[in-house]
C-alpha positions in Angstrom: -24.2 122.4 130.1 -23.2 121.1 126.4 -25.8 120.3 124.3 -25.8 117.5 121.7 -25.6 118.7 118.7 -27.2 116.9 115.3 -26.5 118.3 112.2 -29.7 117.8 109.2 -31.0 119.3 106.3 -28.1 121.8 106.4 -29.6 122.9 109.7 -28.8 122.6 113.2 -30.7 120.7 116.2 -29.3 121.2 120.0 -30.7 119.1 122.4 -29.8 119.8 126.1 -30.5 116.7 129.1 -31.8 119.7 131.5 -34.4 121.3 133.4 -36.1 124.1 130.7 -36.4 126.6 133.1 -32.2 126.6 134.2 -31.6 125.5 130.6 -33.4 128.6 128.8 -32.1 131.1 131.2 -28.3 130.1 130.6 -28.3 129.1 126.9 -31.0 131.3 125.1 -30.9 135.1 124.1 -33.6 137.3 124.5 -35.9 137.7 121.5 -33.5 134.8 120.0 -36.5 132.2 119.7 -39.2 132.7 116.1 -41.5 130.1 117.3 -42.0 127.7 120.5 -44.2 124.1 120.0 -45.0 122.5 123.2 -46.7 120.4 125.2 -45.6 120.1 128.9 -47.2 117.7 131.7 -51.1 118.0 131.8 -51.2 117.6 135.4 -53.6 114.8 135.4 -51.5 111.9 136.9 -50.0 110.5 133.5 -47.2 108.2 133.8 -43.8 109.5 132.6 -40.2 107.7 133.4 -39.4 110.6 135.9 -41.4 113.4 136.0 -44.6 113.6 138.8 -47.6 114.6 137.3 -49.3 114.5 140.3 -48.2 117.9 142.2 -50.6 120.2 143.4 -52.9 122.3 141.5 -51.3 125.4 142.9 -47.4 124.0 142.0 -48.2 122.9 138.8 -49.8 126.3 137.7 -46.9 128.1 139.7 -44.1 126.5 137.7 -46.0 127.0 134.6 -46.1 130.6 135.0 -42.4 130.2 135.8 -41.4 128.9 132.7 -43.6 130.9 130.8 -41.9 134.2 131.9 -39.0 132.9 130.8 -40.3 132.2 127.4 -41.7 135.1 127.3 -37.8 136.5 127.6 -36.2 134.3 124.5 -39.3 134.9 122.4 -39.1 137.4 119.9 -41.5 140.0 119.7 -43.1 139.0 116.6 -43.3 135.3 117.7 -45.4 132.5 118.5 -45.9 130.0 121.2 -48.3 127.1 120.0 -49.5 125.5 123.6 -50.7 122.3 123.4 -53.1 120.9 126.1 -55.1 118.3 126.8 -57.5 116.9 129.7 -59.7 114.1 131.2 -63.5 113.9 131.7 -62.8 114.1 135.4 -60.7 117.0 135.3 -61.7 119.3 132.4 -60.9 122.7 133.4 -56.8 122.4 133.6 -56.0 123.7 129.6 -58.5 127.3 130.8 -56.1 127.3 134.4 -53.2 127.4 132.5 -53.8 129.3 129.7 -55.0 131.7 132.6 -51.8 131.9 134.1 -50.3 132.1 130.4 -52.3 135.6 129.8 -50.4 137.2 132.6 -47.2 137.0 130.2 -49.3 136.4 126.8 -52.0 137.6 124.8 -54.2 134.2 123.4 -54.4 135.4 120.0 -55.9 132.0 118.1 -57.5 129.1 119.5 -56.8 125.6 117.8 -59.1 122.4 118.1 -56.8 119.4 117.7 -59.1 116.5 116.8 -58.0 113.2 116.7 -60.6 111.5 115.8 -63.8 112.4 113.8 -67.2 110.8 113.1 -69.4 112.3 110.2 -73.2 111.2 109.3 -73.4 111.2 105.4 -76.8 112.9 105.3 -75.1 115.9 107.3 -72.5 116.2 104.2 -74.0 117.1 101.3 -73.4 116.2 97.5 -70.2 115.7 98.2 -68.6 113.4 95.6 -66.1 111.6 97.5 -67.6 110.9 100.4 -70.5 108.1 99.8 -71.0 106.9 103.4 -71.0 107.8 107.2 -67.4 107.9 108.1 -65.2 107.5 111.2 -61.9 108.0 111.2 -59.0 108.7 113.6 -57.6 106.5 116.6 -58.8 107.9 120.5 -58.4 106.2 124.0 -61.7 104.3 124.5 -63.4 105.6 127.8 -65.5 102.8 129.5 -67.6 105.5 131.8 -71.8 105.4 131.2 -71.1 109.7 132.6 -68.4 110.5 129.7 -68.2 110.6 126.0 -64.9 109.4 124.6 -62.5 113.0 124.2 -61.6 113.2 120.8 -59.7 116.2 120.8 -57.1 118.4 122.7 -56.4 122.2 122.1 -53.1 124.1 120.9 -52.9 128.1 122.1 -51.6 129.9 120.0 -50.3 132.9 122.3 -48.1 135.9 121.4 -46.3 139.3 123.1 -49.3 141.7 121.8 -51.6 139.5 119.9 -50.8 140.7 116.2 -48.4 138.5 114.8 -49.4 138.0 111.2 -49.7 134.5 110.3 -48.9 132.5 107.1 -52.8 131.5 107.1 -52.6 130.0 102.9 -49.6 128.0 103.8 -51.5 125.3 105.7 -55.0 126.1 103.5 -57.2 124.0 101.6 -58.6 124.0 98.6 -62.0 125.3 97.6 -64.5 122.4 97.5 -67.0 124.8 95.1 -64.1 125.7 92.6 -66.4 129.0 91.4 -65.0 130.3 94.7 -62.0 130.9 92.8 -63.4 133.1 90.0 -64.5 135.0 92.2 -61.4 135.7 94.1 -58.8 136.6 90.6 -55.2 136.4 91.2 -55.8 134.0 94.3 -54.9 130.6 94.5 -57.1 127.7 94.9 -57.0 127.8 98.7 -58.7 129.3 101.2 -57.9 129.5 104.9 -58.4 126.0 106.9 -59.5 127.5 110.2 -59.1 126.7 113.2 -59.8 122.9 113.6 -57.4 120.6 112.7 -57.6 117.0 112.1 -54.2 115.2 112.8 -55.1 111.8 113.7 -52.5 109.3 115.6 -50.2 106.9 113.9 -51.8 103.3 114.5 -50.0 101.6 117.5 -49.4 98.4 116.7 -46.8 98.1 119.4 -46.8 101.0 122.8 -43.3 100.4 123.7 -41.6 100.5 119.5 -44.6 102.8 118.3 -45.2 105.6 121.1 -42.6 105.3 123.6 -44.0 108.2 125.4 -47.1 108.3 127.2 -48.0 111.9 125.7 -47.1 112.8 122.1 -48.5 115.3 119.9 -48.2 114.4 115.8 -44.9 115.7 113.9 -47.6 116.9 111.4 -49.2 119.4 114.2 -45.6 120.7 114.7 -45.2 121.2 111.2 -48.6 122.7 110.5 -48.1 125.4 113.6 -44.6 126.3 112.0 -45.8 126.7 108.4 -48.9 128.7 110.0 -46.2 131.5 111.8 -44.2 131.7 108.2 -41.5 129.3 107.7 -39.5 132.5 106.0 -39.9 134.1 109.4 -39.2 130.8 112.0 -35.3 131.0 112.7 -35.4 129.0 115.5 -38.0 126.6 116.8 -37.8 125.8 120.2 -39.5 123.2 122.5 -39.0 123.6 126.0 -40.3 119.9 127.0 -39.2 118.0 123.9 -40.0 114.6 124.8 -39.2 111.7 122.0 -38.9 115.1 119.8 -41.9 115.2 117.3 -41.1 119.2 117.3 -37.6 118.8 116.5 -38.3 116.7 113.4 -41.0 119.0 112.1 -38.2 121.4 112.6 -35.7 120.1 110.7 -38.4 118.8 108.1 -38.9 122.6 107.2 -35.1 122.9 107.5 -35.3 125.1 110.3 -32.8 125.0 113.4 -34.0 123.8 116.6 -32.9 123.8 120.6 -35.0 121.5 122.8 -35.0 120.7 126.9 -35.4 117.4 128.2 -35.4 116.1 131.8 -35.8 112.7 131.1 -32.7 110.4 129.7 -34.6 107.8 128.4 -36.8 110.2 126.3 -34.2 112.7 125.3 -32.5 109.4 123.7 -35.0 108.9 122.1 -35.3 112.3 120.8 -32.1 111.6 119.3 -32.4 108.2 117.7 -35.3 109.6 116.0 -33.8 112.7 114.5 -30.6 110.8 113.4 -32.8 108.6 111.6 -34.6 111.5 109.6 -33.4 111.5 105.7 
């Protein structure tokens, strides 16, 4: 199958309408892909144009070890696969089931905490200048339950071939918030490694059908902070196997990187493309 090709930033985004699984297989090398950003279905009966999220247990974790192996096969052996993964109070325990089957083909070498949203008592801050009062911040999906607390927060696996990929931790760092930190490290910059949770909140949604015209999105800055973590010297290709409206495509081409992505669904993968012909 052809892709569709968009040229941006001097760089190169192929987008195929097709399964990823038959897709990969016929139109990736081995050891061809620097860095994969996904998030496929969750398995917890969310609503997308054509896909079923409602398959068994045992299916769903079957075709994600499918796919899986075959990223293992186009991945080189010094990349990265940034897994993201979400769940529902009612059903907690499907990101540890799939990142299970993952470590059959993977070694989980970091463990990311996507939060969305974030609440933070000033008394548990400190003399911090800027911040002078309690603050909430971030947008979540309000849970009317009186059993469950509203989930703030999904994860992103970062998983590799033998779980020593060295990472580009200072290109997504922050700076020191006590400066004599600095001094005391000579010769380094005014950064120090941001860790391991990440707050990325959502776009407001004024409108669901203009603003977020899929049901499950992840940020184009996570994309772009998972990139710039791997090395952005070192990511040659950036692939997304499930590519949906294509927030990893854009991050792609952001960092002027090239990029292949799978979609099943028309409707999305047109989408996909609006978007990234619209990025200046």
């Amino acid at each position: 199958m052809k892709p569709f090709i968009i040229h941006k930033k001097g760089k190169t985004a192929k987008f195929f309408l097709q399964d990823c699984v038959q897709g990969m297989r016929e139109n990736l090398q081995p050891n061809s892909v620097s860095v994969v950003i996904t998030s496929p279905p969750y398995n917890l009966g969310i609503k997308y144009s054509k896909y079923d999220d409602t398959i068994s247990r045992e299916k769903y974790l079957a075709w994600m070890r499918e796919w899986a192996g075959v990223i293992k096969n186009v991945l080189a052996e010094d990349g990265s696969l940034f897994l993201n993964l979400g769940s529902k109070p009612t059903d907690p325990h499907v990101p540890f089931r799939v990142l299970q089957v993952l470590e059959q083909e993977f070694v989980l070498q970091n463990t990311i905490h996507w939060i969305k949203a974030i609440s933070i008592d000033k008394e548990n801050v400190g003399n911090y200048p800027n911040i002078l009062d309690d603050v909430s911040v971030g947008h979540y999906k309000p849970i009317n339950s009186p059993r469950f607390l509203n989930d703030n927060h999904e994860y992103v696996f970062h998983l590799t071939k033998r779980g020593d990929v060295k990472l580009d931790r200072l290109a997504i760092g922050v700076p020191y918030q006590d400066k004599s930190n600095v001094l005391r490290w000579q010769g380094k910059r005014d950064l120090h490694c941001r860790g391991n949770i990440w707050f990325i909140p959502y776009e407001t949604i004024k409108s669901r059908d203009r603003d977020r015209p899929h049901p499950a999105t992840f940020p184009v800055q996570l994309a772009e902070m998972c990139i710039k973590l791997h090395g952005v010297p070192r990511a040659q290709l950036v692939l997304d196997p499930f590519l949906g409206i294509g927030q990893s495509a854009l991050a792609a081409l952001k960092l002027q990187k090239n990029f292949v992505g799978f979609e099943i669904d028309r409707a999305y993968f047109d989408e996909a493309v609006k978007r990234v012909r619209a990025l200046h």
